[in-house]
C-alpha positions in Angstrom: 127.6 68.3 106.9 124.9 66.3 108.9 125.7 63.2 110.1 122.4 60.6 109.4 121.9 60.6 112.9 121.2 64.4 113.1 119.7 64.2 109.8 117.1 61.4 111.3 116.7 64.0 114.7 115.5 66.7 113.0 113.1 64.8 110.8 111.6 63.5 113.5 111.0 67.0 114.9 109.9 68.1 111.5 107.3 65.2 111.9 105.9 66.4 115.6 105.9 70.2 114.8 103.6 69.2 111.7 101.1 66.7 113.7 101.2 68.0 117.5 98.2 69.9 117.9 97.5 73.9 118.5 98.4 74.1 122.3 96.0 76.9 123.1 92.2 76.6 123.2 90.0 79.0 120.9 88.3 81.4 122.1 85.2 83.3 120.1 85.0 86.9 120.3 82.1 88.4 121.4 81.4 92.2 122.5 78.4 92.6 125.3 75.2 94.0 124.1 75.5 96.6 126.6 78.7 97.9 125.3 76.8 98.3 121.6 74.0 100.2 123.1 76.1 102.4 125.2 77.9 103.0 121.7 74.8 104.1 119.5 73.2 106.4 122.7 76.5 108.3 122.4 76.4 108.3 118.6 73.1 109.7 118.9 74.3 112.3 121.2 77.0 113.6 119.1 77.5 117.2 119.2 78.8 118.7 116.2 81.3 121.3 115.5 80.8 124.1 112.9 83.2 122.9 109.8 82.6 125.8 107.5 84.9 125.9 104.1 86.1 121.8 105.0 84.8 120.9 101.9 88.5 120.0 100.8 89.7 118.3 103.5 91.9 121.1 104.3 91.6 121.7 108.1 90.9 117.5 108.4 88.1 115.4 108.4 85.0 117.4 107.4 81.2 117.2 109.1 79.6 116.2 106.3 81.4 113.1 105.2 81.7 112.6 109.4 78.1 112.6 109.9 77.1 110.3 106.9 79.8 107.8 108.8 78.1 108.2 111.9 74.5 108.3 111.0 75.5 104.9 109.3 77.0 103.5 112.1 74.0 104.5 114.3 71.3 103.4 112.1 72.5 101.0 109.1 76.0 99.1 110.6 75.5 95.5 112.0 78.9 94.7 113.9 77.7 91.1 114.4 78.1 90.2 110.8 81.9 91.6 111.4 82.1 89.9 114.4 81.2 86.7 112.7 83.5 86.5 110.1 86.1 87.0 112.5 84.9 84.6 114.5 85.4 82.5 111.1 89.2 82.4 111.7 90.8 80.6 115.1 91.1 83.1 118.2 93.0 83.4 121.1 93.4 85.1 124.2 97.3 84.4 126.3 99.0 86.4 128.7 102.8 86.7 127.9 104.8 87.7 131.1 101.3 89.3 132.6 100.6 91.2 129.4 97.2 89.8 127.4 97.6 89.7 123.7 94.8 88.6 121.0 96.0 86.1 118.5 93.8 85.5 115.1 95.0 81.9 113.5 95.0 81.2 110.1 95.8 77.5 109.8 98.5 76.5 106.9 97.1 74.3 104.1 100.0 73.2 102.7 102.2 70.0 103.4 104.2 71.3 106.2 103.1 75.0 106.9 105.4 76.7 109.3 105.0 79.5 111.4 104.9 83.0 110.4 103.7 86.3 113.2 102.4 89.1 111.5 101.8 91.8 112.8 100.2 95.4 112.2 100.9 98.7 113.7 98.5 101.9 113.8 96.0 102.5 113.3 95.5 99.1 112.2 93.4 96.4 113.6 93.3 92.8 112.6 91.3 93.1 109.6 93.8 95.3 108.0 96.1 92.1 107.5 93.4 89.3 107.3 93.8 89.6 103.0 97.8 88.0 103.7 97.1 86.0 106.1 94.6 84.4 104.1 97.1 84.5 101.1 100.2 83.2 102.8 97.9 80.7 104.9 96.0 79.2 101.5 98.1 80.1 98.7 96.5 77.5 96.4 92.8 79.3 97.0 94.5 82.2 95.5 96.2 80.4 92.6 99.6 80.0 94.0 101.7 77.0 95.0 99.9 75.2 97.8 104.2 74.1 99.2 104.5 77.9 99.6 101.7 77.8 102.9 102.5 79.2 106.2 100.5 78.7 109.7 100.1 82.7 110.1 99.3 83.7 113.6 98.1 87.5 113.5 98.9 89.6 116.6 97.6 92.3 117.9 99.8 95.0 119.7 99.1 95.1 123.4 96.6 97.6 124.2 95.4 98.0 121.1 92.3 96.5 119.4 91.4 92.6 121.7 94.8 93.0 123.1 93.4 94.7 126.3 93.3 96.0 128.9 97.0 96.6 129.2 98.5 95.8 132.6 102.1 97.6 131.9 102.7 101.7 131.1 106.1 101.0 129.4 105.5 99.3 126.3 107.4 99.5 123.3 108.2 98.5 120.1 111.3 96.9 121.2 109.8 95.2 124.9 106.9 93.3 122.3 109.5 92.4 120.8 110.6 90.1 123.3 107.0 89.3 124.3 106.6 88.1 120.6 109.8 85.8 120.9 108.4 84.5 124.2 105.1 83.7 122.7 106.6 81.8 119.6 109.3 79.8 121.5 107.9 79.0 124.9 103.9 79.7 125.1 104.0 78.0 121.3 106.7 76.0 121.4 108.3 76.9 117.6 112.4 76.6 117.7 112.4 78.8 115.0 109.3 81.1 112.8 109.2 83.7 110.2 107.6 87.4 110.9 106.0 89.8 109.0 104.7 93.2 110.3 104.3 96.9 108.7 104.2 100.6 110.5 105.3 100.0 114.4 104.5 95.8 113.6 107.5 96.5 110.9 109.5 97.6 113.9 108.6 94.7 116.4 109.8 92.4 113.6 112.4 94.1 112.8 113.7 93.9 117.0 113.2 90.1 116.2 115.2 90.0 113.2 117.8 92.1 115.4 117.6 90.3 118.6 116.9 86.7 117.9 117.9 86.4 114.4 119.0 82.6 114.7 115.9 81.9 115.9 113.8 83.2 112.8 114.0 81.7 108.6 113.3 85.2 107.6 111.1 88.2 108.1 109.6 90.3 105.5 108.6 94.1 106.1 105.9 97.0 104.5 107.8 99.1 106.2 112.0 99.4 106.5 112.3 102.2 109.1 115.4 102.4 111.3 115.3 100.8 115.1 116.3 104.3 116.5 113.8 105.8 114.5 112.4 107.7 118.0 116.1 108.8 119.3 117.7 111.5 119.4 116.6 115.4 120.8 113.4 115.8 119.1 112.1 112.0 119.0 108.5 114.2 117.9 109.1 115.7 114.8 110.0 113.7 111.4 112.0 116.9 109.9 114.3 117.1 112.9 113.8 120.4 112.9 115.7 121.1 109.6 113.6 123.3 107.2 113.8 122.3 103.4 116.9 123.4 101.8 116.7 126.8 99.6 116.8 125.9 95.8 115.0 122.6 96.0 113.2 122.5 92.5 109.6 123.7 93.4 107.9 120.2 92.3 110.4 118.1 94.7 109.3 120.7 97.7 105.8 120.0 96.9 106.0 116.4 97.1 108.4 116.9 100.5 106.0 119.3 102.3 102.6 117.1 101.3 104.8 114.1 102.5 105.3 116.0 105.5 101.9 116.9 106.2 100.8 113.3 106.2 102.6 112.0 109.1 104.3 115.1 111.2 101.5 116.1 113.4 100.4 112.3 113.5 104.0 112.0 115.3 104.1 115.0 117.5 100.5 114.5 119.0 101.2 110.8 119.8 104.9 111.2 120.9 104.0 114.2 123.2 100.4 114.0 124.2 99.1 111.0 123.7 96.9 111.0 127.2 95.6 114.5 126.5 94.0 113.4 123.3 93.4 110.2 124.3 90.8 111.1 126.9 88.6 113.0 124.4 88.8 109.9 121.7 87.8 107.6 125.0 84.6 109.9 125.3 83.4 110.5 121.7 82.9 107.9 119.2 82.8 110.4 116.5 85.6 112.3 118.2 87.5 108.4 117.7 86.4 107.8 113.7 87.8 111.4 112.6 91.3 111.1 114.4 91.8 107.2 112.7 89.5 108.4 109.8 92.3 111.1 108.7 94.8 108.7 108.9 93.4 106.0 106.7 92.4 108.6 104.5 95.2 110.4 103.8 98.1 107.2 104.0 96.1 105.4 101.5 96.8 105.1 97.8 92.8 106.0 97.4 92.9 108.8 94.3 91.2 111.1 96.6 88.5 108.7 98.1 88.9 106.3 100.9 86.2 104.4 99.8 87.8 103.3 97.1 90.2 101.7 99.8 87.4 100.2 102.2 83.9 100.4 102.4 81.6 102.2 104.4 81.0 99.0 106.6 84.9 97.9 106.4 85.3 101.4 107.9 82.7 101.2 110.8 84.3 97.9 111.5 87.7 99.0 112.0 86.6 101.7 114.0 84.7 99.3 116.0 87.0 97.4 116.9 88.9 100.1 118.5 85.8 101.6 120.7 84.7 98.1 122.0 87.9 97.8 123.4 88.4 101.0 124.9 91.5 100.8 123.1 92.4 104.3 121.4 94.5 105.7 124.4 96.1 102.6 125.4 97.1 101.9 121.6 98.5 105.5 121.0 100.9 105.4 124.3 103.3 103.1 121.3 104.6 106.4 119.9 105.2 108.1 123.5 107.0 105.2 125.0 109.3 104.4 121.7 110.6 107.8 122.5 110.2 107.6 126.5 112.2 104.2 126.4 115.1 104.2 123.2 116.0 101.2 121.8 119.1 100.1 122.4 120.8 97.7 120.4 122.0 94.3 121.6 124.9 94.0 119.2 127.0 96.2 117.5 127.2 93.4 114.2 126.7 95.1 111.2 123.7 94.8 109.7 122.2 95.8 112.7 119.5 93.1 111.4 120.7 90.0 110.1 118.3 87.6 109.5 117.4 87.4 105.9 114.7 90.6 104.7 112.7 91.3 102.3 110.9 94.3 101.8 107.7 95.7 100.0 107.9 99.0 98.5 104.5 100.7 97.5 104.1 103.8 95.0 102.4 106.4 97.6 105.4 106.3 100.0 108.1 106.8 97.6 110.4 109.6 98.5 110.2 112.7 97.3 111.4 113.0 94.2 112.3 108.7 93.6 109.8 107.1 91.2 109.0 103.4 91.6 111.2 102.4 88.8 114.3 104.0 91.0 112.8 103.0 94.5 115.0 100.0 95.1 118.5 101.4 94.1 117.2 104.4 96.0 117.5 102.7 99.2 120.0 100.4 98.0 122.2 103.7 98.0 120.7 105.3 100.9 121.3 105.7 104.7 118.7 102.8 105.3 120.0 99.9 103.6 123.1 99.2 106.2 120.0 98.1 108.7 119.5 95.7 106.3 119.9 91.9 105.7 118.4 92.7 102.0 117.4 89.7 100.4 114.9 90.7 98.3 113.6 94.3 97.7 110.5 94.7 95.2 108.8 98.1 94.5 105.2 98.5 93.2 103.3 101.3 91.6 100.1 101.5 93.4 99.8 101.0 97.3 99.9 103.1 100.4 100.2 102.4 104.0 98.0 99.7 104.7 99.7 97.4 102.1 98.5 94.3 103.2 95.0 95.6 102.6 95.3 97.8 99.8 97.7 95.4 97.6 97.4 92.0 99.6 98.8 89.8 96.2 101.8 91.5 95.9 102.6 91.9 99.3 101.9 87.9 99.8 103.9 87.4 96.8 107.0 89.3 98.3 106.8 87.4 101.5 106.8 84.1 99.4 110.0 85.3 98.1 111.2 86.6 100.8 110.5 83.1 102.7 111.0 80.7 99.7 113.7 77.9 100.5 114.6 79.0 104.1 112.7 77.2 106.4 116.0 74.8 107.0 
């Protein structure tokens, strides 16, 4: 029990952390007019590869739909009016320990916000999680309980997106981790913060929730994938070399192989060759829309379309983002260094993460062979769930990846739930 005394203390601290101002100065993105014009003379210079029979998809991204993209972007795309509305939100520029970072600032509405970092993974870019932060930020805009608001600080992984250039080789997962911690305690000055993140941002939070758990309320994932995920002999390939067991029922292969396909070679080529690839990307702006192009194809819960997921524009945008930056090489070098440098845990308490988590399930990434309906005892029961401080796990039919884009009210919704009541 308090004493009043201690009661009084933390009141008053309550009281500064909700008048003190922001203690970094705004900054308004803006890309050079020279780096747009060097962009469109290369778009105009593409060169294109013969695609014959790519109708389907089947050997990747095909010309035709490629060269609409780009003779949009060259002729018909206006990154201004993108780089105004993001200029709509609060942003910031702060080195960490030498190491820049872009923050996008989402004020809380509500009577005492507090503060939440949430943060993406690849290949996102800040867009992809602007529909929660505006959710979690301004709950009452979107017709939920203005008490349940958050001061939601997006951030962007280093060297990726307005977090460059990058001035270290080694980063990981689990080193922005403590870059994250340093930014919300010291740079910031929050004693304690929720987090939020999805893909390799679910695995930075998750090193906080790990690492510094009595430092955060809660943190709330789109993603639950183990810390060590990138240990072990063959840190490249998601099967670890095991083939699929003879006498698998041939509709359970079929969802195994085709969840497979989606992310294996995505792994490989960023674990192992990152560089190589990298250089080409750095060089061709079409080269650079196809390789993030099949990703947010093909991880979306789009019924065959990707425009059904983002626009034309929204596309162009995203892509944007990564070639003003010169961002695509640095941003990759994530995957290779997880494996280069293994996590390692600080404790051996089990669950390996103990602050309180909750988790958003989406119906494109169930298993194979676990329907939506069973997708929460199905990890309940599974291999992943001792990582866990579970405290609440909901599962939804549609949704892929990119869940804070594709099914932003729900996934705001979770992380209300997730956050409700523990901000003491």
């Amino acid at each position: 029990m308090q004493s009043d005394r201690e009661n009084d203390i933390q009141q008053i601290r309550e009281l500064k952390a909700r008048t003190r101002p922001f203690p970094l100065t705004p900054t308004p993105i803006h890309v050079p007019d020279d780096v747009l014009a060097d962009l469109k003379t290369r778009l105009a210079a593409t060169r294109w590869a013969d695609d014959l029979g790519n109708e389907d998809w089947h050997y990747g991204v095909p010309r035709t739909y490629l060269q609409e993209l780009i003779g949009k972007w060259l002729d018909d795309y206006d990154w201004r009016t993108a780089e105004k509305h993001l200029n709509e939100y609060e942003n910031y520029f702060v080195e960490v320990d030498g190491v820049k970072i872009h923050l996008l600032r989402k004020p809380g509405t509500g009577p005492d916000p507090k503060p939440l970092i949430l943060t993406g993974g690849w290949p996102w870019v800040v867009t992809h999680l602007l529909p929660v932060a505006d959710r979690l930020a301004d709950p009452a805009a979107f017709g939920a309980d203005p008490a349940e608001s958050y001061d939601v600080i997006v951030a962007t992984l280093p060297g990726s997106g307005f977090s460059t250039p990058v001035s270290r080789p080694d980063l990981n997962f689990w080193k922005i981790a403590d870059l994250w911690h340093k930014l919300m305690t010291e740079t910031l000055g929050y004693e304690k913060y929720f987090a939020a993140g999805s893909d390799m941002g679910a695995l930075v939070t998750e090193q906080l929730g790990h690492k510094y758990p009595d430092e955060l309320y809660a943190i709330h994932l789109g993603s639950s994938i183990p810390l060590d995920m990138f240990g072990g002999e063959r840190p490249w390939d998601l099967t670890g070399g095991a083939a699929i067991p003879p006498g698998v029922p041939a509709p359970i292969r079929e969802q195994i192989e085709s969840f497979q396909k989606r992310f294996v070679a995505h792994v490989a080529v960023h674990v192992l060759d990152s560089s190589t690839i990298g250089h080409g990307l750095t060089d061709s702006p079409a080269g650079m829309l196809a390789w993030v192009l099949e990703r947010w194809t093909n991880w979306s819960d789009n019924d065959g379309n990707v425009e059904n997921v983002w626009s034309k524009d929204e596309i162009l945008t995203n892509a944007t983002i990564f070639w003003v930056t010169n961002s695509i090489s640095t941003s990759m070098r994530l995957y290779a260094n997880a494996a280069r440098y293994p996590w390692q845990p600080s404790h051996n308490r089990i669950p390996v993460i103990e602050a309180p988590t909750g988790i958003t399930f989406v119906g494109y990434e169930n298993p194979p062979g676990v329907t939506t309906e069973h997708r929460v005892e199905d990890f309940r029961n599974g291999p992943k769930a001792k990582w866990f401080n579970a405290v609440n796990l909901t599962a939804h039919e549609r949704g892929g990846h990119f869940g804070t884009w594709e099914v932003p009210d729900e996934w705001a919704d979770d992380a209300r739930r997730t956050f409700h009541g523990r901000a003491r």
